[in-house]
Backbone atoms as SQL, in Angstrom:
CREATE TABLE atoms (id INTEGER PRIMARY KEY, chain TEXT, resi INTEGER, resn TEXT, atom TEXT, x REAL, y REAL, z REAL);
INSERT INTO atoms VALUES
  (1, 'A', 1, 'UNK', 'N', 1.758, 86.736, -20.463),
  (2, 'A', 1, 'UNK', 'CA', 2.651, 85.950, -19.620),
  (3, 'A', 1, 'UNK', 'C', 1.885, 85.486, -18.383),
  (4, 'A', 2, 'UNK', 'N', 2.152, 84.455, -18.011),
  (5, 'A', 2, 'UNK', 'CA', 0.949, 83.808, -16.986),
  (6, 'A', 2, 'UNK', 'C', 1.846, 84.336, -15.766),
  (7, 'A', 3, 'UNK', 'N', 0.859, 84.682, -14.502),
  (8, 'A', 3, 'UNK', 'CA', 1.372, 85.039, -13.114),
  (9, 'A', 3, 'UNK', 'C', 1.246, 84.322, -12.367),
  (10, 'A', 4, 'UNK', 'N', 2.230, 83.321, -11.304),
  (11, 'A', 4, 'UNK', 'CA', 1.809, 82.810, -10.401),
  (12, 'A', 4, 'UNK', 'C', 1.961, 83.132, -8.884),
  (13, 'A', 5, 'UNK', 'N', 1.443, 82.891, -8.154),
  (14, 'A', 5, 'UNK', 'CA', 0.899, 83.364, -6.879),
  (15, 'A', 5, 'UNK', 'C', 1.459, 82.129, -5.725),
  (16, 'A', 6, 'UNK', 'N', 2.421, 82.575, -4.851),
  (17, 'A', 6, 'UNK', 'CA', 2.527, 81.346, -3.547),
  (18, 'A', 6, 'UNK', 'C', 1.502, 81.688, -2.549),
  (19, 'A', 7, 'UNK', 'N', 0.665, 80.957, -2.169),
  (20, 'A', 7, 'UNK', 'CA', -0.343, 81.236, -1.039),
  (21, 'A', 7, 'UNK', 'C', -0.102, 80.203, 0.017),
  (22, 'A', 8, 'UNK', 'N', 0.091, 81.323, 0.882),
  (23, 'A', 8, 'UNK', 'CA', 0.605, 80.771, 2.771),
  (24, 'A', 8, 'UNK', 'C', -0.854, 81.173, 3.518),
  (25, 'A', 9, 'UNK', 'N', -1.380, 79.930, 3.916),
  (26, 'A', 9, 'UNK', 'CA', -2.751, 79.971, 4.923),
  (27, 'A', 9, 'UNK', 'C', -2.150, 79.897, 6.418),
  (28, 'A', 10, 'UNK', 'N', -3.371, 80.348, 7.288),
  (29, 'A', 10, 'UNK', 'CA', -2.631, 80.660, 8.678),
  (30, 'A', 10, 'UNK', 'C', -3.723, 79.520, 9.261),
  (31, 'A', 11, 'UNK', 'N', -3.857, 79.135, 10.133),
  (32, 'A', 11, 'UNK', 'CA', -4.858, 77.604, 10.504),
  (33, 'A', 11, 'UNK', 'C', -4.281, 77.458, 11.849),
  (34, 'A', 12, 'UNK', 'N', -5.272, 77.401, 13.219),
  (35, 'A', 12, 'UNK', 'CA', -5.612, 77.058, 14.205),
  (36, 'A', 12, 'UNK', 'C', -4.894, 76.049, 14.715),
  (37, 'A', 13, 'UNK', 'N', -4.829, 75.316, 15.891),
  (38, 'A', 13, 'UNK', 'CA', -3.818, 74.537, 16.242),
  (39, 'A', 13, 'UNK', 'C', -4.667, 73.534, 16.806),
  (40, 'A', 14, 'UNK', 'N', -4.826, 72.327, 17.029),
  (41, 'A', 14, 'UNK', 'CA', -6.009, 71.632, 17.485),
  (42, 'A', 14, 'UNK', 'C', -5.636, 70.354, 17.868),
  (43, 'A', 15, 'UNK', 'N', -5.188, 70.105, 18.844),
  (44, 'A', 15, 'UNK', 'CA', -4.374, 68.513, 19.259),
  (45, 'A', 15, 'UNK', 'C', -3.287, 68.479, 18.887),
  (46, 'A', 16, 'UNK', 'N', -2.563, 69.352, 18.714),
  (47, 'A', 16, 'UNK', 'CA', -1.361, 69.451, 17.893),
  (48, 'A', 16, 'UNK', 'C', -0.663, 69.916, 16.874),
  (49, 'A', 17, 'UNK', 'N', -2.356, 69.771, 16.359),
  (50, 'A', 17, 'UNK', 'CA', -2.112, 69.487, 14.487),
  (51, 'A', 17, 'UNK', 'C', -2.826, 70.858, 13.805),
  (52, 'A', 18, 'UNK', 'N', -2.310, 71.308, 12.790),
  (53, 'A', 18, 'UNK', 'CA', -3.155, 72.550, 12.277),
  (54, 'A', 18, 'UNK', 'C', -4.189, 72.132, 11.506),
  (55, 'A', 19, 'UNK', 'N', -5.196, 72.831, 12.161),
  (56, 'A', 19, 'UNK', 'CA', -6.957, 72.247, 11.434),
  (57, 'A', 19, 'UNK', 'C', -6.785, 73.227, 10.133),
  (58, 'A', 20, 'UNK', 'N', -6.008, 72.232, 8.990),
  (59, 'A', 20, 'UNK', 'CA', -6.482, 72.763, 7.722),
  (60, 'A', 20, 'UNK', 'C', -7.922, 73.195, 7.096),
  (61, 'A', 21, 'UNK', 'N', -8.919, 72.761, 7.775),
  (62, 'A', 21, 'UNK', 'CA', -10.503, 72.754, 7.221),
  (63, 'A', 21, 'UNK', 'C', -10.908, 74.480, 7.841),
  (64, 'A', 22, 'UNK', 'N', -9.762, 74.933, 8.477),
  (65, 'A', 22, 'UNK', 'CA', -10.292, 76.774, 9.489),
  (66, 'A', 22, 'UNK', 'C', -9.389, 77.261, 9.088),
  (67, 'A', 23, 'UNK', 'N', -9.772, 78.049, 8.238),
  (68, 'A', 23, 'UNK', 'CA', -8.272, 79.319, 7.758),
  (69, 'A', 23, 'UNK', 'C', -8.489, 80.431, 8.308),
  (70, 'A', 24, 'UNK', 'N', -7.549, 80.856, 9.172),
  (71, 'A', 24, 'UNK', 'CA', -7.598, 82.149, 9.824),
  (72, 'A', 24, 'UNK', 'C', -7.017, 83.854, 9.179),
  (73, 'A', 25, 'UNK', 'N', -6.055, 82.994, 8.161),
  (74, 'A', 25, 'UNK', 'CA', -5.488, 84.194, 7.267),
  (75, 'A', 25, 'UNK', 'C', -4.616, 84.019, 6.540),
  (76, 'A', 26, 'UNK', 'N', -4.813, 84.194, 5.341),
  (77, 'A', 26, 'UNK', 'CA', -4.141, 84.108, 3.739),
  (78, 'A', 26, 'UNK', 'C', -3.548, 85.059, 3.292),
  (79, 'A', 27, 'UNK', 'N', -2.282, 84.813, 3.352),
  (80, 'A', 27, 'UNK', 'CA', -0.894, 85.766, 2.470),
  (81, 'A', 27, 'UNK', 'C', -0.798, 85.398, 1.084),
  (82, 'A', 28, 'UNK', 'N', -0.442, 86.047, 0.572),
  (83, 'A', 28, 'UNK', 'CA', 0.117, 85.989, -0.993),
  (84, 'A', 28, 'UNK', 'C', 1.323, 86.201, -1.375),
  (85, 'A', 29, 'UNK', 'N', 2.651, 85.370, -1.749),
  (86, 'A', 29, 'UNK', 'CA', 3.493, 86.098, -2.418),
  (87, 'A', 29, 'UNK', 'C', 3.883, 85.797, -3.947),
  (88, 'A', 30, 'UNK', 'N', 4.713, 86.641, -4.214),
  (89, 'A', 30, 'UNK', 'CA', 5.128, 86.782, -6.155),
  (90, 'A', 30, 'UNK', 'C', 6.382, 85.288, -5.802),
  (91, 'A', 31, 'UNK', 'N', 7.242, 85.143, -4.565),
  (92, 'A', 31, 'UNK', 'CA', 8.627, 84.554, -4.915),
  (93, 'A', 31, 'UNK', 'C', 7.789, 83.936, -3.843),
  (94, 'A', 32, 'UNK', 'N', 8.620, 82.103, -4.157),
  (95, 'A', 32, 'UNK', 'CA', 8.249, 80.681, -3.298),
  (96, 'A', 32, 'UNK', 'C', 9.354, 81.104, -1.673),
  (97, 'A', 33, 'UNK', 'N', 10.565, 81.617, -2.098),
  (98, 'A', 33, 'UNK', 'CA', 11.411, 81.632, -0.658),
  (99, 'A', 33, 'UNK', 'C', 10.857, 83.086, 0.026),
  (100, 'A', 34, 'UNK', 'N', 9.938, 84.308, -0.450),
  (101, 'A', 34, 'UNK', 'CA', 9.164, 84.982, 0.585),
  (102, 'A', 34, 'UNK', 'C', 8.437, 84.686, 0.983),
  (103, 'A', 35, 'UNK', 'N', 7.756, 83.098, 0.270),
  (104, 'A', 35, 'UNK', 'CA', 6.275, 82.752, 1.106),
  (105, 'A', 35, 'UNK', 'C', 6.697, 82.099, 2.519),
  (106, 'A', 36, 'UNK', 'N', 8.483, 80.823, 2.063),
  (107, 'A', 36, 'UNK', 'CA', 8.647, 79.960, 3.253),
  (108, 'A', 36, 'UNK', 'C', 9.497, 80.650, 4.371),
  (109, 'A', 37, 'UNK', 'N', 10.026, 82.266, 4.027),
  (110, 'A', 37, 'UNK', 'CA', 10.452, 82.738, 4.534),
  (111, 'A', 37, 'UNK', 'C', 9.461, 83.507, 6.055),
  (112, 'A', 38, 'UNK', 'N', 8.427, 83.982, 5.293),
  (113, 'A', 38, 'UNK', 'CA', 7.376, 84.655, 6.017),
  (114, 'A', 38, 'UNK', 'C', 6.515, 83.613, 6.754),
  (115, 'A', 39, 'UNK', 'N', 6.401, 82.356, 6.320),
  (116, 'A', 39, 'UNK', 'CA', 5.979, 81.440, 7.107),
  (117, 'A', 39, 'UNK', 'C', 6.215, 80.367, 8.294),
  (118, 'A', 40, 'UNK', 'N', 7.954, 80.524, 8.047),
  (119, 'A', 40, 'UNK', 'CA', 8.849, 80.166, 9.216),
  (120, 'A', 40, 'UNK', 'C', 8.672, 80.652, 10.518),
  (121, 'A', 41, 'UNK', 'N', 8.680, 82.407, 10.056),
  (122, 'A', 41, 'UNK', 'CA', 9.306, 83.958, 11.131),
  (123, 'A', 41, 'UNK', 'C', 7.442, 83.385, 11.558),
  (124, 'A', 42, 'UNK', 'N', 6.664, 83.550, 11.598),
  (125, 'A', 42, 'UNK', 'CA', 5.016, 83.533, 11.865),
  (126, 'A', 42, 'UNK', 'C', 4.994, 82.009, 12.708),
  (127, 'A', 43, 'UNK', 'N', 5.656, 80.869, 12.295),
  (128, 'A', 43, 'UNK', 'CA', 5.804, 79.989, 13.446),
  (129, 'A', 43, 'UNK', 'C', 6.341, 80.167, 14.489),
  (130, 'A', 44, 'UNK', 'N', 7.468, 80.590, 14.253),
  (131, 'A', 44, 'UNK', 'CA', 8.041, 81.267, 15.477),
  (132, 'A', 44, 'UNK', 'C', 7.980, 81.735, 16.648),
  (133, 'A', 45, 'UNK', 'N', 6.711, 82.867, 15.785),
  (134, 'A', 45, 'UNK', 'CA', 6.348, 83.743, 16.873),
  (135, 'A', 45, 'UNK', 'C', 4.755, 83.058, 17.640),
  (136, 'A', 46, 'UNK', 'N', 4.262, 82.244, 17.337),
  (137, 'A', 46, 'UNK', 'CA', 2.784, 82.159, 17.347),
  (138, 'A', 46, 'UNK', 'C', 2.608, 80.337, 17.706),
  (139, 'A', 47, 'UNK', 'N', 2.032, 80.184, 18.804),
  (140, 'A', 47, 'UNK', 'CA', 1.531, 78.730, 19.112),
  (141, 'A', 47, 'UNK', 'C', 0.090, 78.058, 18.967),
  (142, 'A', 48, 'UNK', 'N', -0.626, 78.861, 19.185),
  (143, 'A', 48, 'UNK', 'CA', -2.176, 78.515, 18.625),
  (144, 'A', 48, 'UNK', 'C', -2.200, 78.594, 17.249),
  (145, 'A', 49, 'UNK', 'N', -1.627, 78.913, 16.517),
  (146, 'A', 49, 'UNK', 'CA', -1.654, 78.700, 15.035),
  (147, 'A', 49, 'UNK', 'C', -0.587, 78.762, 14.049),
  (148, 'A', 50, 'UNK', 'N', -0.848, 78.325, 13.076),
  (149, 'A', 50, 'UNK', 'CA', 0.397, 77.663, 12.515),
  (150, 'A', 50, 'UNK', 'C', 0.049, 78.047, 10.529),
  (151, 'A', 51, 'UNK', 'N', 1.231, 78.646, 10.148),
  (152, 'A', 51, 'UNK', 'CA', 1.407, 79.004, 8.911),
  (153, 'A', 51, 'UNK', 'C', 1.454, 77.714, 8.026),
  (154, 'A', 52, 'UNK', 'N', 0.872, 77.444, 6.727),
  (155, 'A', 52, 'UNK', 'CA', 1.051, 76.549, 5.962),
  (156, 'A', 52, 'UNK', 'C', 0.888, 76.954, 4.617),
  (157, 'A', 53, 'UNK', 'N', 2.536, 76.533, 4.316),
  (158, 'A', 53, 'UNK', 'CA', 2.904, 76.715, 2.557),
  (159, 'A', 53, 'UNK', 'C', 1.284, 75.739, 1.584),
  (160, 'A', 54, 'UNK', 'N', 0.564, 76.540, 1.136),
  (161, 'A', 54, 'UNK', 'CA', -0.703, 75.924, 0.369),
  (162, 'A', 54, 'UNK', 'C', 0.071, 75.382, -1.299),
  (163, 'A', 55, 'UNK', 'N', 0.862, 76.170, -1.743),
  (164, 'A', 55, 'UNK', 'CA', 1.518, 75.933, -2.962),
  (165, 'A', 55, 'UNK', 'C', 1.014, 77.440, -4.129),
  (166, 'A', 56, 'UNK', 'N', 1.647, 76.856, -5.332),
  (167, 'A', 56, 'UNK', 'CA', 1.504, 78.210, -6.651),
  (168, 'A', 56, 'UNK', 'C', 0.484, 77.910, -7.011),
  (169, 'A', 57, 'UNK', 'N', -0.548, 78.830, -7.436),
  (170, 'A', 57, 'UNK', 'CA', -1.560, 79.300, -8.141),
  (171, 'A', 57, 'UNK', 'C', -1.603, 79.839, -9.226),
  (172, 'A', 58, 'UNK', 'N', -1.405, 79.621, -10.262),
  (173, 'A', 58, 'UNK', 'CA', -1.645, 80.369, -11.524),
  (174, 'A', 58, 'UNK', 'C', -2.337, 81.351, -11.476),
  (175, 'A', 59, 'UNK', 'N', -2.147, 82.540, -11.412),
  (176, 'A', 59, 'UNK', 'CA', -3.286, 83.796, -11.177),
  (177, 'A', 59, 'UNK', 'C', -4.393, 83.866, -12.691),
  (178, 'A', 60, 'UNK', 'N', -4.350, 83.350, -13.599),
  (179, 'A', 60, 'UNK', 'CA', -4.875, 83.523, -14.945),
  (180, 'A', 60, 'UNK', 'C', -6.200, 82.599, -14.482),
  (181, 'A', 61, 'UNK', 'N', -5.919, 81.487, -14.240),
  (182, 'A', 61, 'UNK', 'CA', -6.997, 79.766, -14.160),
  (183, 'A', 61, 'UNK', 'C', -7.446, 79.729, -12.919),
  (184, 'A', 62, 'UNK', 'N', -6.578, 80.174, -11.693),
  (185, 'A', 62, 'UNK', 'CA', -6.738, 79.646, -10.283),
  (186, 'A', 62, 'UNK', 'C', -6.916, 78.275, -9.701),
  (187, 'A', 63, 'UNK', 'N', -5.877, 77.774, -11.257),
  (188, 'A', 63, 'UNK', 'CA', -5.533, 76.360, -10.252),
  (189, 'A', 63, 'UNK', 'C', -4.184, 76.583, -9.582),
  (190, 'A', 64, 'UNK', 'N', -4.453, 75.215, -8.566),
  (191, 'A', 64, 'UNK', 'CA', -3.453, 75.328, -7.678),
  (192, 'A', 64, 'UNK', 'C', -2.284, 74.177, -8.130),
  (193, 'A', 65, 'UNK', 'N', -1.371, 74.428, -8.241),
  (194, 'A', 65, 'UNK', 'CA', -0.019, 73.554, -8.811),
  (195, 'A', 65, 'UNK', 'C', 0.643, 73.014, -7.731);
């Protein structure tokens, strides 16, 4: 049975905008509403950097969907 993976990157804040090209720290979850859940509560709290839903990963291939 194939496993897929939601991966939430954490990324720097830089004119505004989160510098996708600097990942500061990568979560993993099994369910899509614990990834946007955990990535909301982490904006919240935090202004120099900023959580971003990356999308599902097939854990078997490691492509990203």
């Amino acid at each position: 049975m194939t496993k897929y993976v939601h991966i939430v990157q954490v990324h720097p804040v830089e004119l505004g905008e989160p510098n996708l090209y600097k990942v500061k720290r990568e979560e993993e979850f099994s369910d899509k509403n614990d990834a946007f859940a955990w990535m909301l509560d982490y904006n919240l709290d935090h202004e120099h950097t900023k959580a971003v839903y990356l999308g599902r990963v097939n854990d078997a291939t490691g492509e990203l969907e």
